[in-house]
N, C-alpha and C positions, 0 to 999 in steps of 0.2 A: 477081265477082272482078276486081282490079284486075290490067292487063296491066303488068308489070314492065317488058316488051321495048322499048315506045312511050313512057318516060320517060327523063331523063336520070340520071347519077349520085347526084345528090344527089335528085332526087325518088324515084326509088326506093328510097334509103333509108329517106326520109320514108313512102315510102307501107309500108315493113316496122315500122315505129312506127306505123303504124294512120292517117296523116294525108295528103292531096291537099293537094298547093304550092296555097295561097292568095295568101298575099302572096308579094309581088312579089321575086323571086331576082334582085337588081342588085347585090348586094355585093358585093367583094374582099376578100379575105383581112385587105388593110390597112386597110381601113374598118372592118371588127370591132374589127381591136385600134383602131383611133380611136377608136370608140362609148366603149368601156374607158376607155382613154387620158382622155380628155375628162370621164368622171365623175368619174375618180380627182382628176384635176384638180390637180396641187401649185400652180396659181395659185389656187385657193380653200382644202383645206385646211388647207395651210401657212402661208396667211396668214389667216383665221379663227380658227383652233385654237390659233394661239402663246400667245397670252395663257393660257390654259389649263395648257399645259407650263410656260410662265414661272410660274405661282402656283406650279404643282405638283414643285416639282424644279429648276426654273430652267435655264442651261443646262446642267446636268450629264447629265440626261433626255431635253434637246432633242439633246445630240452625242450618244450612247452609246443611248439610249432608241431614238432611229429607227431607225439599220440594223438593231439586234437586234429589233424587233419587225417588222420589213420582212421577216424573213427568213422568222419563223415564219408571216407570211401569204402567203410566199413557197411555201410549204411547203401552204399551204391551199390556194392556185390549181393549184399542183402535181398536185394530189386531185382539184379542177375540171374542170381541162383534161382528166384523164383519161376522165373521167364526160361531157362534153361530146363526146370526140369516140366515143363507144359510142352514146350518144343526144343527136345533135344536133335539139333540137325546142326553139319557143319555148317550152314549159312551165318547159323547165330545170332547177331543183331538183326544184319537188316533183316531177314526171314523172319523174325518177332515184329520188326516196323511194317513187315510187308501184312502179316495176318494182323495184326490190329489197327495198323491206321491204312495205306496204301501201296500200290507200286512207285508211288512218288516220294513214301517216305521211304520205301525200302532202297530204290534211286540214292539218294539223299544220304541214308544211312550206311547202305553200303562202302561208297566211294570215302565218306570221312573215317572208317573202318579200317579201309585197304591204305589211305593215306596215312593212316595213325600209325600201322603196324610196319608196313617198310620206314618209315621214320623212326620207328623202334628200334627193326633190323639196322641199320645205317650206324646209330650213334649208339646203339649198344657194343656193334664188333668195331667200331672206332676207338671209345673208350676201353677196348680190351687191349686195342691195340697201341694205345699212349701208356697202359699200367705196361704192358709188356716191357713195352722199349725203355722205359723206366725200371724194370726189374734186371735186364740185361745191364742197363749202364751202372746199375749197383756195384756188378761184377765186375763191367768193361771199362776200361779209363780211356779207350779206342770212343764208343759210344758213348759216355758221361759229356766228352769234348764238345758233341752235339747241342750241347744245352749251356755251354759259358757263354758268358756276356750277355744274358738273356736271349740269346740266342733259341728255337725251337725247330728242330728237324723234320719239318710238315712233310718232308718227301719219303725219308726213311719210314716216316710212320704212316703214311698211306699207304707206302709198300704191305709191310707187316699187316696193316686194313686189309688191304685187297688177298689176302697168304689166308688170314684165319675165314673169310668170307666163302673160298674156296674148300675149305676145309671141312667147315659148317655144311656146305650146300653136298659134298661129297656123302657124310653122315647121310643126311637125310635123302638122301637119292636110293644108299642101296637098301633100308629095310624101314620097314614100321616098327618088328620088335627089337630091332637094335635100338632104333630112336628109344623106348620103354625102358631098356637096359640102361642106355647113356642117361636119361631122365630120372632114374631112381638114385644112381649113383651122385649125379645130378645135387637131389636131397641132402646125401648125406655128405655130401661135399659140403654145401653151403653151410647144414648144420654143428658137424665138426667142425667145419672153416671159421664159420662164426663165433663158437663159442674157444676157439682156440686163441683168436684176435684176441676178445674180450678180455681172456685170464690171462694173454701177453703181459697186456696194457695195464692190467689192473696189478699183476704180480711184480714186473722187472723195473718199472721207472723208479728213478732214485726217491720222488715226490710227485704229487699230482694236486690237480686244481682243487680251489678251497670251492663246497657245492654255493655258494654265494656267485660265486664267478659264471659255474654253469649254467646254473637258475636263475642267474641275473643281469648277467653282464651283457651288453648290447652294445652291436659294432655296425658303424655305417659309412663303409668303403663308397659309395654307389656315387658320390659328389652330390647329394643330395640335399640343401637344407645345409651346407654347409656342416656337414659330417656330425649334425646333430644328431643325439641317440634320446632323444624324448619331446613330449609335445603331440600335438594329435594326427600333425602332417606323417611324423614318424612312423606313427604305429597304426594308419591307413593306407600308410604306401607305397613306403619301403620296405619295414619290415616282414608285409606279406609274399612281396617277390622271395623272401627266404625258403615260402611255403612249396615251390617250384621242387626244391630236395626232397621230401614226402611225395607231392604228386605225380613228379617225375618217375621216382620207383617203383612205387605200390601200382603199379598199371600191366596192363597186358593180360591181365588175369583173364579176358574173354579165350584166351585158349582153349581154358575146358571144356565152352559151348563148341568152339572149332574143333573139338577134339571128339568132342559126344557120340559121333557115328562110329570110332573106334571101341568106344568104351562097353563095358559091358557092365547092365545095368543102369543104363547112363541118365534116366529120369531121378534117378536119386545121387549116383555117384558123381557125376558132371557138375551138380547142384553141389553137393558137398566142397567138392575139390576146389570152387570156385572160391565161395566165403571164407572156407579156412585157411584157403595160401594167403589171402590178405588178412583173415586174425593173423597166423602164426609169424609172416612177415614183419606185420607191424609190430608183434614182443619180439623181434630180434633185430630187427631194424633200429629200435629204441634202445635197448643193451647197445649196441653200436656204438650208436650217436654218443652215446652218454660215457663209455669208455673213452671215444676218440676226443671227447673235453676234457675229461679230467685227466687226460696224459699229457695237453698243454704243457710243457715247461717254459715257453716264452713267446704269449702273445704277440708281438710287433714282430717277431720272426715269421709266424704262420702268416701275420698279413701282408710283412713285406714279400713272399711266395704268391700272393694271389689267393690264398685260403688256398694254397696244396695240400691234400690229406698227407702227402709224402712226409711235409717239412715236421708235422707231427713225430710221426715215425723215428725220420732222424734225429731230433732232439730227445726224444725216449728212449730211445733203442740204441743197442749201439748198431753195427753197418750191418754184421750178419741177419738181426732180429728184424731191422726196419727191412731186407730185402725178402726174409721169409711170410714177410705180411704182406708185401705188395705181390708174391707170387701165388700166394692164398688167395688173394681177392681177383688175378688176373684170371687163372685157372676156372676161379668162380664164373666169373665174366665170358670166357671163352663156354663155359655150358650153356650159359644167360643167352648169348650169340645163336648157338646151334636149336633150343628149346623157342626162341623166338621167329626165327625162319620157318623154323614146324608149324607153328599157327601162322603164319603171316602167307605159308603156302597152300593151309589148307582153308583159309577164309577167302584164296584168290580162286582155288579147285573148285569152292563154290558159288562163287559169286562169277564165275564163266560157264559154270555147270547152268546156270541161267541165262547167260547171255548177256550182260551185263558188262564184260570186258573185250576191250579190243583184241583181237585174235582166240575170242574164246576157244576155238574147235582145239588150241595146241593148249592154255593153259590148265580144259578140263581132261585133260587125257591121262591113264594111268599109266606106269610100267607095268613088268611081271609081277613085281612086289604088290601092287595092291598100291602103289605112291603117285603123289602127282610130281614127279620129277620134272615134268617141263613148267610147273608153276612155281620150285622150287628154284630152279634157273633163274624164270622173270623173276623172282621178286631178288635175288640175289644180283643180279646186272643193275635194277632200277636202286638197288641201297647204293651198287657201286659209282654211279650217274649223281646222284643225288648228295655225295659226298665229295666231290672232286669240287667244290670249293674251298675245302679243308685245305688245299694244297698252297691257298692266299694266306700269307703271315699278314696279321692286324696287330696293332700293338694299341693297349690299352694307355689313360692317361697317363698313366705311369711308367710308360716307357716298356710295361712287361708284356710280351709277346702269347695273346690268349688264343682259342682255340674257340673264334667265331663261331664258326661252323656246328663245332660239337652242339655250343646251348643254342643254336636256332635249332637244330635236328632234334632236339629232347622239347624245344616247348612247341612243336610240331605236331610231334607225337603225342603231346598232351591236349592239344588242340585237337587233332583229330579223334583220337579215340574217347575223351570222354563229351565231346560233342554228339557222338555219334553211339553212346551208352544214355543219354540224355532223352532222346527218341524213343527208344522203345518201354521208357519207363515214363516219361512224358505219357504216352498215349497206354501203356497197361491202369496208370492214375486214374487215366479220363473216364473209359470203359469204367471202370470199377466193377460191384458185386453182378452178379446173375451170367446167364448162359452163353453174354458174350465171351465170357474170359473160363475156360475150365481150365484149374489148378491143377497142376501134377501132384503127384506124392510128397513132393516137397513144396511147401508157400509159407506164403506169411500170414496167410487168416486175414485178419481184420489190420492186421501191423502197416502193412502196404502203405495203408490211407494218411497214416505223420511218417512214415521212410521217407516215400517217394519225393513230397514236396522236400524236406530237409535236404536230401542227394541232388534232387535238382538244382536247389538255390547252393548248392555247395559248386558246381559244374559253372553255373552262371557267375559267380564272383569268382573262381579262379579264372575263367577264358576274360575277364575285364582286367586282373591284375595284372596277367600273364601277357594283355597284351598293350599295354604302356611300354613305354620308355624305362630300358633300365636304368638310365642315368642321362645326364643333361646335354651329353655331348650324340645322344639316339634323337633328341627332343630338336626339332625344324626349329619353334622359336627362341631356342637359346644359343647365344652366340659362339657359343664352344663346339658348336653342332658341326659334325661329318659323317659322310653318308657313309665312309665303311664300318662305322659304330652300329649302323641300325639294326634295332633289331627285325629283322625279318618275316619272320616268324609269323606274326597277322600278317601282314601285307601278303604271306605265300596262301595264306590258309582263307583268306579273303578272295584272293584272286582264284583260285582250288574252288570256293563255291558260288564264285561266279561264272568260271568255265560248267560249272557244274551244272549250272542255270541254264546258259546259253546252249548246253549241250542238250538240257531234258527238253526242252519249247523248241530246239531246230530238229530235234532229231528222236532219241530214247522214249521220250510219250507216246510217239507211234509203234515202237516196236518193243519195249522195256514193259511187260506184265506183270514182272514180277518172280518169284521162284516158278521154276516150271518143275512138272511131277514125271518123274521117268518112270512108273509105276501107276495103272491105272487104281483107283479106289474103289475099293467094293461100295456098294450100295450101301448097307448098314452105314459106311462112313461118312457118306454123302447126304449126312441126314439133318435132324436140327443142330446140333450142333456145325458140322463146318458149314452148309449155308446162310448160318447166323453171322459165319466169320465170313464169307463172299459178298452178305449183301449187307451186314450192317457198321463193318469198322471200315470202311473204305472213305466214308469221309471226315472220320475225326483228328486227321491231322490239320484240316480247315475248318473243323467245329463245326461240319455237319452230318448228317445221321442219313441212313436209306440209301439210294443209288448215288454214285458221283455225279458232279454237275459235267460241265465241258472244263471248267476253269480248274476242275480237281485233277483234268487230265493232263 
């Protein structure tokens, strides 16, 4: 029995969730929400993701689209932070699916977790690595030549991919407090960065959009409807795929909870760090948006680009200006990179710390530092696996040569991770008040009970928009149809939790329990409370209550 008396705050908590501080507890309050801060990233997916909004809606979507969806995933963290600060453990989701509903949700939860976040990894240091080569050919007229005739350098820039991947992974290999240091600076990178864009844009252009245009104006690139921009098909169907630019960034925040065993104080500070990188995100994510429309100088230029945030730039700026913002946001990007492998390696340290992953014995292992360096490795080989179809040039109907790969890798990520943030707040709803569920220091009280449903149904109609057809030529029944159009993306994320299926009924139900406790529990802890959580939330991810059946296993 572990002695409660001879630990501090925080590891006694840990050691009442079944776990002994392993890694190393150097984090503040503000380095969690950094880690957050840093994935969310508005210097990578605000300037990645526009062209995206721009086909989809234009700026009608980009002004109106982001705070409203900002809000609802505002709403999601909300649910988070709750659950973070009741169980602050690196498991994080599924460890919350696993104590409220089952080992089947936590199964379930985990794997759409670990799929979310190296799908993060992938196309986040991929898009660092197209701003890059794009900031280089500003300078280079060697490298610019890359990209005439519509031409795009898939090989140069999976190289540069594969260069910052290594570099990222390097980082996080030799310290935890250097990760703390890189992740502060991190911050204030993004936020000088950001507000430095903003006063660019708003200061140097010779004129800028009338807010009629911003607030108004709707653009539909997608062949949809016959490039109609109104009517109810419009603004059901196309114009939501716009909303992929908000949901695409504002994500990853589950860091804090992966981060919470470092953190110190982490039932309240995990909890904080979480909610406030997506407030603070989404006001500066929004300043963004809203500068990068009204520096338009010539629409049909930005969309005969593909909605490039670049062609912006150069029409505002002159070369120096437009090269010193794409190296602001690249910069940004390469932090976004390195702060997203940190979670994406320590949700995998976890989720093998259980057993849960194939070869767990190497991916839960530490170095000297207190790091899971060989789970920093896998997740970094499986971004680089996972993106080698990047290296296939598609060309869109227009003859312009897009970057397949990136938007299946981003609404992958969007699939997984907030399907699998959907779970544990799903089943925290169900439980509701009394002895099942004790609130940390941080909750929502009574709030929970209109959150959760609104963040649910907000999860549920994005994974339905997200996975349509972006346009006519993805769609089987229409005659423009070809398969290297499609989008992928369900069809991966379908197939993902069908192996998933087939993997928990031939195999994981027999051996898959759950988190396991590397630390025995004193008695006191083994009391009504966690046997209420052993024997009564085991069957409410099947809507039933008391022991599991056989079918629950």
């Amino acid at each position: 029995m572990a002695d409660l008396s001879q630990l501090s705050a925080d590891e006694q908590r840990l050691a009442e969730l079944g776990y002994k501080q392993e890694l190393s507890r150097t984090w503040s309050g503000f380095n969690n929400f950094a880690i957050s801060f840093s994935i969310i990233s508005v210097l990578a997916g605000c300037f990645t993701s526009f062209s995206f909004a721009w086909t989809y809606g234009g700026p009608l979507v980009i002004a109106w689209g982001w705070p409203i969806v900002a809000i609802f995933i505002l709403l999601i963290g909300f649910c988070m932070s709750e659950l973070v600060s009741a169980f602050p453990t690196s498991g994080g989701i599924y460890w919350w699916a696993s104590k409220l509903g089952n080992a089947k949700a936590a199964y379930y939860t985990g794997w759409l977790n670990l799929i979310g976040l190296l799908a993060v990894v992938a196309s986040v240091a991929y898009g660092c690595a197209y701003f890059l080569d794009n900031t280089i050919s500003n300078y280079n007229a060697s490298y610019a030549s890359g990209y005439a005739d519509g031409n795009y350098p898939s090989v140069r820039i999976f190289l540069e991919f594969t260069v910052i991947l290594v570099i990222a992974a390097l980082i996080n290999i030799f310290s935890s407090h250097l990760l703390a240091v890189v992740n502060n600076v991190s911050v204030w990178w993004h936020v000088a960065g950001a507000t430095a864009v903003v006063l660019i844009l708003a200061i140097l252009p010779s004129h800028h959009a009338s807010a009629s245009f911003v607030f108004g104006h709707a653009i539909n690139n997608s062949g949809w409807f016959g490039g109609k921009t109104s009517g109810l098909l419009f603004f059901l169907i196309v114009l939501p795929f716009g909303f992929l630019l908000t949901q695409y960034t504002i994500t990853g925040f589950d860091a804090s909870a992966h981060l919470s065993e470092e953190t110190n104080d982490a039932s309240t500070g995990a909890a904080k760090g979480l909610y406030r990188s997506i407030l603070y995100s989404g006001i500066a994510g929004w300043a963004l948006e809203l500068a990068f429309l009204f520096a338009v100088q010539d629409e049909k230029g930005v969309t005969a680009a593909g909605g490039w945030i670049g062609a912006i730039f150069n029409q505002a700026l002159s070369p120096k200006m437009a090269t010193l913002v794409l190296a602001i946001a690249t910069a940004g990007q390469f932090f976004c990179t390195i702060a997203c492998l940190t979670s994406c390696s320590r949700m995998m340290y976890a989720f093998s710390r259980d057993g849960a992953v194939p070869l767990s014995y190497l991916w839960s292992k530490l170095n000297k530092s207190k790091t899971p360096a060989n789970a920093v490795v896998g997740a970094g080989v499986v971004a680089f696996v996972i993106t080698l179809p990047a290296l296939i040039k598609v060309k869109n109907a227009g003859g312009i040569i897009v970057p397949q790969a990136f938007y299946a890798l981003t609404s992958i990520s969007v699939f997984g991770l907030f399907l699998a943030f959907a779970i544990p707040i799903y089943l925290r709803w169900r439980i509701g008040d009394g002895d099942r569920f004790k609130p940390g220091p941080w909750n929502l009280g009574n709030k929970y009970k209109w959150m959760a449903p609104l963040a649910l149904i907000e999860i549920v109609l994005t994974s339905i928009w997200f996975a349509m057809p972006f346009s006519p030529n993805q769609a089987p029944w229409d005659p423009t149809f070809d398969i290297k159009f499609v989008n992928y993306s369900p069809i991966l994320t379908l197939g993902a939790l069908l192996a998933l299926w087939i993997g928990w009924h031939l195999s994981a139900k027999k051996w898959f329990t759950g988190p396991k406790h590397t630390i025995d529990l004193p008695d006191e802890v083994t009391s009504a409370e966690e046997q209420a959580l052993e024997r009564g939330h085991e069957g409410y991810l099947t809507g039933q209550h008391g022991n599991p059946t056989a079918d629950d296993n």
